[in-house]
C-alpha positions as CSV (number, residue, x, y, z in Angstrom):
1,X,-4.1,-50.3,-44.6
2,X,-7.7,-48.9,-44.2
3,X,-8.4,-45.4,-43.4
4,X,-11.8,-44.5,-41.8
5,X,-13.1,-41.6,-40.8
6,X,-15.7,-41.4,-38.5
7,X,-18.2,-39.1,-37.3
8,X,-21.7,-38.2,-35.9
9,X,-24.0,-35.2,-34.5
10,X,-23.4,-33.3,-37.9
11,X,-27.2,-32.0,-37.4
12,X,-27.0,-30.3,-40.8
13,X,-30.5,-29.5,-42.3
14,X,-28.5,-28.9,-45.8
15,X,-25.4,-30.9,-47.7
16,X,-23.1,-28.4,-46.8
17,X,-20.2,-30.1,-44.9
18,X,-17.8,-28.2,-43.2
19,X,-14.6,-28.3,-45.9
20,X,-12.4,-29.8,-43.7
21,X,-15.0,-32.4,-42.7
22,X,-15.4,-32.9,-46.5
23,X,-11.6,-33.0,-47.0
24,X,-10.9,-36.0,-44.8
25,X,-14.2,-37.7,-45.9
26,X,-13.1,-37.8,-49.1
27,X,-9.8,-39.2,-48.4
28,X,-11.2,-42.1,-46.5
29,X,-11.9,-45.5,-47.5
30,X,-14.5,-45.6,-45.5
31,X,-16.7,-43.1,-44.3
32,X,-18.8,-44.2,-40.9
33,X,-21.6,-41.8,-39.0
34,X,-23.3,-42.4,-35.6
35,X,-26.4,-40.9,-36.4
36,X,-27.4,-37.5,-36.1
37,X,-27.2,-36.1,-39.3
38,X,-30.4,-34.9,-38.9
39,X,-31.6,-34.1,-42.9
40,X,-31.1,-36.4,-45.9
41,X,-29.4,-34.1,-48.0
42,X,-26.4,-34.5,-45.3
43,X,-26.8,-38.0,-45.6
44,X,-26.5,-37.2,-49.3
45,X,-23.1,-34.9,-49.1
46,X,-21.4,-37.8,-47.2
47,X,-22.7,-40.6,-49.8
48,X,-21.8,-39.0,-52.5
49,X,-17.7,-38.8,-51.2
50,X,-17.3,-42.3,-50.8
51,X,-18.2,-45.9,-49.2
52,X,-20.5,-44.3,-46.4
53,X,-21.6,-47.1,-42.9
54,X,-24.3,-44.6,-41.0
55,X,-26.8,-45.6,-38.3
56,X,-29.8,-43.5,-37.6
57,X,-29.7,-41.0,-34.5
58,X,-32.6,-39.6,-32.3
59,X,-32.7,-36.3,-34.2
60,X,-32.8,-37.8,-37.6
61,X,-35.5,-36.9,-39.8
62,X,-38.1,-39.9,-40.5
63,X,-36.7,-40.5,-44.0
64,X,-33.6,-41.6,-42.6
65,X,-34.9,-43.2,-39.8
66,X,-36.5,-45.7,-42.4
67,X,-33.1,-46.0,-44.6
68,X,-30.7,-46.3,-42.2
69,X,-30.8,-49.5,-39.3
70,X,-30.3,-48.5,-35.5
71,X,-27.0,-50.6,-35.1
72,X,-24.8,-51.8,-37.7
73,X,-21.8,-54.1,-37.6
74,X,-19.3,-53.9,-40.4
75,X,-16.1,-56.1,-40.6
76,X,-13.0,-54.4,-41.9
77,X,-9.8,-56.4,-42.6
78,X,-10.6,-59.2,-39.9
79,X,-11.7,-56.6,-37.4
80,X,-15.1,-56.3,-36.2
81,X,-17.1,-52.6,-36.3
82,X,-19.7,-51.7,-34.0
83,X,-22.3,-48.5,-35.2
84,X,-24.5,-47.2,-33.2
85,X,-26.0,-43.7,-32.2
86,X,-26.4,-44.3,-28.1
87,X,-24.4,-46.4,-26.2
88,X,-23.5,-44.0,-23.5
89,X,-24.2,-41.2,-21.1
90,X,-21.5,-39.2,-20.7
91,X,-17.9,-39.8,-19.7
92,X,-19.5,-43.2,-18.3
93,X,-18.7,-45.9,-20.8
94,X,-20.4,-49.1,-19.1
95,X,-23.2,-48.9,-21.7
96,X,-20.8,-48.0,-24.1
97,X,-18.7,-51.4,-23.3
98,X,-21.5,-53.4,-22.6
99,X,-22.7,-52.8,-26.3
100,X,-19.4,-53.3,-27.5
101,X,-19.5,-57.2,-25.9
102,X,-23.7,-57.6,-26.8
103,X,-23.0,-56.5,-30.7
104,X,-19.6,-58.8,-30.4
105,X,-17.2,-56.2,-32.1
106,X,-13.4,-54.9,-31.2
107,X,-14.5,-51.7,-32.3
108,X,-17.7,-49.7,-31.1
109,X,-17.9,-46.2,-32.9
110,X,-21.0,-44.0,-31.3
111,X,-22.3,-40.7,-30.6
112,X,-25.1,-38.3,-29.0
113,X,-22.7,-37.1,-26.8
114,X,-21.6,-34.5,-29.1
115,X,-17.7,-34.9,-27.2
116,X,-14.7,-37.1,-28.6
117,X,-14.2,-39.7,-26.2
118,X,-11.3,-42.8,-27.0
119,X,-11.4,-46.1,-24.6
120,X,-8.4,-48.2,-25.3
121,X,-9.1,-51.3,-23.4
122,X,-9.9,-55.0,-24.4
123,X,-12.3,-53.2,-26.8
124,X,-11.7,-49.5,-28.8
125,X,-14.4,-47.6,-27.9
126,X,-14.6,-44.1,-29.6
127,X,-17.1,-40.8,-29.5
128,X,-16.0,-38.7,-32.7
129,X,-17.5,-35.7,-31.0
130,X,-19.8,-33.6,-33.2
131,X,-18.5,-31.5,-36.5
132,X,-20.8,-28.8,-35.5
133,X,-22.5,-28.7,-32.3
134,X,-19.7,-29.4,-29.9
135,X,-20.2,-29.8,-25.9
136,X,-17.1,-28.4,-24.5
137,X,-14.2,-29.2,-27.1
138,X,-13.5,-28.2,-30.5
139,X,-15.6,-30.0,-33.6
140,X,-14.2,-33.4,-34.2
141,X,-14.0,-36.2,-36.1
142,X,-12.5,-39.6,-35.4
143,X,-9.4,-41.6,-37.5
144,X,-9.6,-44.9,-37.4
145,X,-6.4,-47.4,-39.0
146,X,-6.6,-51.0,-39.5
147,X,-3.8,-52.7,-40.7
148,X,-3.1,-56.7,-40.5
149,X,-5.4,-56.9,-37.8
150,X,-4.6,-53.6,-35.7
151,X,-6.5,-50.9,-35.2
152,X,-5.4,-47.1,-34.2
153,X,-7.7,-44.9,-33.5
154,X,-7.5,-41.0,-32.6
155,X,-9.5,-37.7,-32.3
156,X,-8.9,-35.2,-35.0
157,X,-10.2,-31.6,-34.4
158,X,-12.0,-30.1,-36.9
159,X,-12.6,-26.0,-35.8
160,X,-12.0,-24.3,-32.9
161,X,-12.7,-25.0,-29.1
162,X,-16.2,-24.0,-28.3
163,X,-19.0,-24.3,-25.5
164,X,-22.4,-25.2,-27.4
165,X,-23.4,-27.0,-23.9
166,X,-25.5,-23.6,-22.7
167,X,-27.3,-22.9,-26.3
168,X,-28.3,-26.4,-26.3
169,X,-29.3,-26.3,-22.4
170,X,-31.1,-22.8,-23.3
171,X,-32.7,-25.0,-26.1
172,X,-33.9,-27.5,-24.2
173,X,-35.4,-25.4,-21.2
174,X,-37.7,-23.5,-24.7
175,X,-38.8,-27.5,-25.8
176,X,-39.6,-28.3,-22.3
């Protein structure tokens, strides 16, 4: 059996992980991130606790926007993984499944929508939320299992239940 743990939207401008994002990292045999981590050093923390699979995200500072591709497709025990930072707006997951069938994969792991999200369908399609700037759930991270072929997938919360949605509205309406 392979563990994974996946994640994105950590927007950390230093290498210090929450613990119990560190924890299950480093218990992982595979570590994947959907972009967003926004500094190198964070890209750094997660490197250094094991195999890491990232993509780039929007917010991602140009270093890392040179290292790391836009999509990635990684193949795990027979199954096929999908990376990528945007695949979908929202609780809409057309884009997200549309992706999933363009990059061929059973498995399409994103972010940027800073919510967990799991599609069970002909394809797994999973959001791990964000371990810091949640919208309207709890920080997350996603578990994924692959085993003969198999893959389970689920949300697992990392902090408490909070709503970042207005500060990031707030910080929007100052960029804009």
């Amino acid at each position: 059996m392979t563990r994974i743990i996946a994640l994105s939207d950590t927007h950390l401008q230093d290498g210090l992980l929450p613990p119990a994002v560190a924890a299950l990292a480093k218990n992982a045999d595979i570590i994947l991130h959907a972009g967003d981590f926004v500094s190198a050093k964070c890209h750094a923390a997660l490197a250094a606790l094991g195999r890491l699979e990232a993509v780039h995200g929007n917010s991602d500072c140009p270093e890392l926007k040179k290292l790391l591709p836009q999509r990635k497709v990684i193949e795990v025990e027979g199954v096929r993984i999908g990376l990528v930072h945007m695949a979908s707006h929202g609780s809409d997951l057309v884009g997200a499944e549309m992706m999933a069938r363009e990059m061929d994969v059973r498995v399409l792991v994103f972010g940027h929508i800073h919510r967990p999200l799991i599609e069970k369908g002909k394809r797994l399609l999973i959001c791990p939320g964000s371990t810091t700037l949640p919208r309207m759930s709890a920080p997350s991270v996603a578990e994924l299992e692959i085993m003969d072929g198999n893959v389970r997938g689920n949300i697992i919360p990392v902090g408490s239940p909070a709503c970042n949605y207005l500060k990031f509205a707030g910080e929007l309406a100052r960029k804009g």
